[in-house]
C-alpha positions as CSV (number, residue, x, y, z in Angstrom):
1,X,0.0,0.0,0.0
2,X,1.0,3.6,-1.0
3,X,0.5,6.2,1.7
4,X,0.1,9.4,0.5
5,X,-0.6,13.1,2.0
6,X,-1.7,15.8,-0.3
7,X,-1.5,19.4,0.8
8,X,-2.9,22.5,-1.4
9,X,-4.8,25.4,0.0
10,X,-7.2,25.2,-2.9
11,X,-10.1,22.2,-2.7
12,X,-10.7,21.8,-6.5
13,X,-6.9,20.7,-7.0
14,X,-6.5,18.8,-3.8
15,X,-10.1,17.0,-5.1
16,X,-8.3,16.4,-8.5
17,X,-5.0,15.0,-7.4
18,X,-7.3,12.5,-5.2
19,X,-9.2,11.6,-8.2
20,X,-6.0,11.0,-10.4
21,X,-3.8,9.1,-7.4
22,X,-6.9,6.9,-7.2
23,X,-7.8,6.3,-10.9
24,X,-6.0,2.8,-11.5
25,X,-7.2,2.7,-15.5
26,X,-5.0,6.0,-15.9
27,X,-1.1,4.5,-15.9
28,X,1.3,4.2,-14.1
29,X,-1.2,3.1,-11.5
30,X,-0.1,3.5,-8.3
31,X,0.1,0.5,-5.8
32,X,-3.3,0.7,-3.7
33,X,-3.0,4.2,-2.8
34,X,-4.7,5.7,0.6
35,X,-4.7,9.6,0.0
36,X,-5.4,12.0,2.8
37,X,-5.8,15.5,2.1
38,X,-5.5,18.6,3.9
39,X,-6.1,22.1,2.7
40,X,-3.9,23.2,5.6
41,X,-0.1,22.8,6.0
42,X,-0.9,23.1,10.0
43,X,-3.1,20.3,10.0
44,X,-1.0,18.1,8.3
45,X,1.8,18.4,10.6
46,X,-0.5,17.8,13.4
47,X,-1.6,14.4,11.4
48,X,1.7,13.2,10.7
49,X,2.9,13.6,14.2
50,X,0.8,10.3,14.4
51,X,0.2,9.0,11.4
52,X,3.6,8.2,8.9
53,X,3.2,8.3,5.2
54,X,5.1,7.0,2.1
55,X,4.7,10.4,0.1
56,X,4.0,14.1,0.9
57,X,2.5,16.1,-2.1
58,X,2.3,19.8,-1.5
59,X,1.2,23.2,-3.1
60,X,4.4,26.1,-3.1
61,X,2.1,29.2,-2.5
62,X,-0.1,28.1,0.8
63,X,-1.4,31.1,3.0
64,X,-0.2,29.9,6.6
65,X,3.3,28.6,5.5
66,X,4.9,28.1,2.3
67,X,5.6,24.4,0.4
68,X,9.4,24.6,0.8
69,X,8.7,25.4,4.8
70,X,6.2,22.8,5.3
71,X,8.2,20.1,3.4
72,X,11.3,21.1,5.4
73,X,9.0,20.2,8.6
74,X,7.8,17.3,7.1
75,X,11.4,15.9,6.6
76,X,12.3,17.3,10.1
77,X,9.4,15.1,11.6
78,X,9.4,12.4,8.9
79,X,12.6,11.5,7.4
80,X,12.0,8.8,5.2
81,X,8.7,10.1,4.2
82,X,9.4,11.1,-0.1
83,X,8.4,14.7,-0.9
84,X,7.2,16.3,-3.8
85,X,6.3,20.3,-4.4
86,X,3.5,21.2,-7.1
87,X,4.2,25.3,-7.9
88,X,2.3,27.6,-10.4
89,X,5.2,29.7,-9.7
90,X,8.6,30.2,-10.7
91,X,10.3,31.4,-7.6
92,X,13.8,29.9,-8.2
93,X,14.7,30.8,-4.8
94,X,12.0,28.9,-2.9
95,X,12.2,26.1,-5.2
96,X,16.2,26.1,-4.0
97,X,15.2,25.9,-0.5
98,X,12.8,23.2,-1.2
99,X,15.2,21.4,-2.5
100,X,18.2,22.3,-0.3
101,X,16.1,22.3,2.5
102,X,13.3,19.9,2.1
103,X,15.1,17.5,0.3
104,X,12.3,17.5,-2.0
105,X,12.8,14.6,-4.7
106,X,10.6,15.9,-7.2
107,X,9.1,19.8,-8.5
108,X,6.4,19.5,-10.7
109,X,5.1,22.5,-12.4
110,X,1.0,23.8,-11.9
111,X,-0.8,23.0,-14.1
112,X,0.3,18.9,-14.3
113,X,0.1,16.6,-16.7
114,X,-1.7,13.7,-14.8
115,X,0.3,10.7,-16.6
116,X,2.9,12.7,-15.8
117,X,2.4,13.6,-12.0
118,X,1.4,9.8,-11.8
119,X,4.8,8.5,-13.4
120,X,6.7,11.0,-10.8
121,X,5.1,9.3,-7.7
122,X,5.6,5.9,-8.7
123,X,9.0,7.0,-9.3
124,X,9.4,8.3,-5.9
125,X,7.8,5.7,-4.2
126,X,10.1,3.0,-6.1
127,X,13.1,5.2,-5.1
128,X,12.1,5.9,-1.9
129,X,11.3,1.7,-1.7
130,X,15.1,1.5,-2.7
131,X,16.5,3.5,-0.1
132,X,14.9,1.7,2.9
133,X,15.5,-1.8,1.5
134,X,19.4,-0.6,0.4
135,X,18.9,0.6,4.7
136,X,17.9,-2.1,6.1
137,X,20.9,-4.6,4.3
138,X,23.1,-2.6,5.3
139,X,21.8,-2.4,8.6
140,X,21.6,-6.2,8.7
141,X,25.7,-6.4,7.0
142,X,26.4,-4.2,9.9
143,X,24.7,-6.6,12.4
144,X,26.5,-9.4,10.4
145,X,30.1,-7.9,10.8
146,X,29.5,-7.5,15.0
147,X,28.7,-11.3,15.2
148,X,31.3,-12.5,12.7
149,X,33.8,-9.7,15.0
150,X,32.7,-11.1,18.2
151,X,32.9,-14.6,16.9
152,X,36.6,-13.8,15.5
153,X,37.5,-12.6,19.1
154,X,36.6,-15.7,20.5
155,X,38.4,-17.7,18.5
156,X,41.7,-15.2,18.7
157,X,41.2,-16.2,22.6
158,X,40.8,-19.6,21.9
159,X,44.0,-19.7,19.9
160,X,45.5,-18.0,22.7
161,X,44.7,-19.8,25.4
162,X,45.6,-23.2,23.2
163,X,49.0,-21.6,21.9
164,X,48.3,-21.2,18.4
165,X,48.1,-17.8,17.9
166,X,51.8,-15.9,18.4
């Protein structure tokens, strides 16, 4: 299942980015999506305090805090949560901070192309997919190393104790 959090102040597009993240005839098709949406940045911190999500979509030009804020809170609050800033504008240096900042992994420009938009999120989920599973090997080939390291010590002392090791 694909988690997925869509923030825009305006209720038109955050009821067209539902319909389009949910539409499985329209490819890509995203893998059983759940979309929550929230017309306020505010409230969407407040749900993801208790609530973790795959991807965060979100508007640039909000009226209680801009996209490149929120999605820097977002990350603050939800690291391995994927990010992706939708903007009608072209303010270069908020897009920098969003990505700087944010760590956005994807801008897509107002108005969308839904096939689009729809290949961008599978894209980030698959990436984002990536990054966890590449996390958790090499969590587990750390693990590994401290048993093989603690099994290596033993037999050092072993050897030691037996006279074989000099």
């Amino acid at each position: 299942m694909a988690s997925l959090l869509i923030v825009d102040d305006e209720p038109n597009v955050l009821n067209a980015l539902r319909r389009m993240c949910l539409n499985r005839t329209m490819l890509p098709a995203i893998p059983d999506p759940s979309v929550t949406a929230f017309t306020s940045p505010l409230e969407a911190i407040d749900y993801l305090r208790d609530h973790p999500v795959d991807l965060v979509i979100s508007d640039f030009r909000m009226p209680d805090m801009d996209g490149a804020t929120f999605l820097t809170r977002v990350k603050a609050l939800r690291p391995d949560t994927a990010r992706i800033i939708l903007s009608a504008c072209a303010d270069l240096d908020g897009i920098a901070r969003a990505i700087n900042e944010a760590g956005i992994f994807r801008f897509v420009s107002k108005p969308w192309s839904d096939p689009e938009l729809k290949a961008a999120i599978v894209d980030v989920l698959a990436f984002r997919s990536l990054q966890l599973e590449n996390r958790r090997l090499a969590n587990e080939v750390r693990h590994q190393r401290g048993v093989i390291s603690r099994q290596q010590l033993e037999l050092e002392k072993r050897q030691i104790y037996s006279g074989g090791l000099k």
